[in-house]
C-alpha positions, 0 to 999 in steps of 0.5 A: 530468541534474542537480538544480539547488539554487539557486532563481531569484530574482524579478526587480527590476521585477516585473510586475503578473502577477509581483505577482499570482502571488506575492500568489497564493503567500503565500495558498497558504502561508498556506492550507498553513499554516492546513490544517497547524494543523488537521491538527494539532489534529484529531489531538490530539483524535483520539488524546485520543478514542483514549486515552479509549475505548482500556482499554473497548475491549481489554478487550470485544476480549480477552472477544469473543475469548474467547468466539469461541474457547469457541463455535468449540471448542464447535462443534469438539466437536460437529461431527457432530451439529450440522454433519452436514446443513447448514454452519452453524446459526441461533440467536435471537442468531445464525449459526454455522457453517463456510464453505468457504475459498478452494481453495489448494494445499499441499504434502504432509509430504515434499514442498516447492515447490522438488521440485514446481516440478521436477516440474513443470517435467518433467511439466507445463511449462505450469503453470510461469511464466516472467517476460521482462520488461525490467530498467528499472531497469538500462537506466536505471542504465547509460544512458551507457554506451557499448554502451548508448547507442547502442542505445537509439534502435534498441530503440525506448527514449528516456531522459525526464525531466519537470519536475514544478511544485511549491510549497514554502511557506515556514514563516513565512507 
């Protein structure tokens, strides 16, 4: 199907609805208008906040990542006597500790994803996935292609395309 680029024009003798739906537009595009300068300046007046607070805030980031680091390797140093009943400690500014992360696997030193999948694949096939699913993407590309075509009716598909409304304002309103 293809895109029309000419846009109809509004008829000679317009009606009082004709009038009243372009009365409708030209506020529409005057709203866009005024929403756009808005957003406009609202962004000036953001990033100018962002630029002002931007030097205070590295450098409190870079020092609390620092910091972060010295307490972790402090905390790595003296695991054993610190972590050795419980996973983390409380402090009068603080909790400190470990948490267990989400289980995930990992393949060891000399093994990689494409052997185990293999194995798998021998050992153990319900753990393996295989994804049938229709390529939309190709129907749709080939869809006048003779083979096709007549198919698609049979297969339960239809080709459909919907006309979707939309306002495009004009820049000058």
């Amino acid at each position: 199907m293809k895109t029309q680029n000419k846009t109809n024009q509004a008829p000679q003798n317009p009606s009082a609805e004709a009038l009243a739906c372009e009365q409708s537009l030209a506020h529409y595009a005057a709203l866009s208008k005024k929403l756009q300068e808005l957003n406009k300046a609202m962004e000036l007046d953001i990033n100018e906040i962002i630029l002002q607070y931007a030097p205070e805030m590295a450098t409190l980031k870079e020092a609390k990542q620092k910091t972060h680091e010295h307490i972790r390797q402090f905390c790595l140093t003296h695991k054993k006597a610190l972590f050795s009943k419980k996973r983390s400690i409380g402090t009068p500014h603080g909790v400190i500790g470990y948490r267990l992360g989400t289980p995930r696997l990992k393949t060891k030193d000399n093994s990689n994803w494409e052997q185990v999948l293999a194995r798998l694949q021998e050992q153990l096939p319900q753990y393996v996935r295989t994804v049938q699913q229709p390529a939309k993407n190709q129907i749709l590309a080939q869809r006048h292609a003779e083979h096709l075509a007549p198919l698609l009716q049979a297969l339960g598909l239809e080709i459909v395309q919907e006309a979707l409304f939309y306002i495009d304002p004009s820049k000058a309103a």
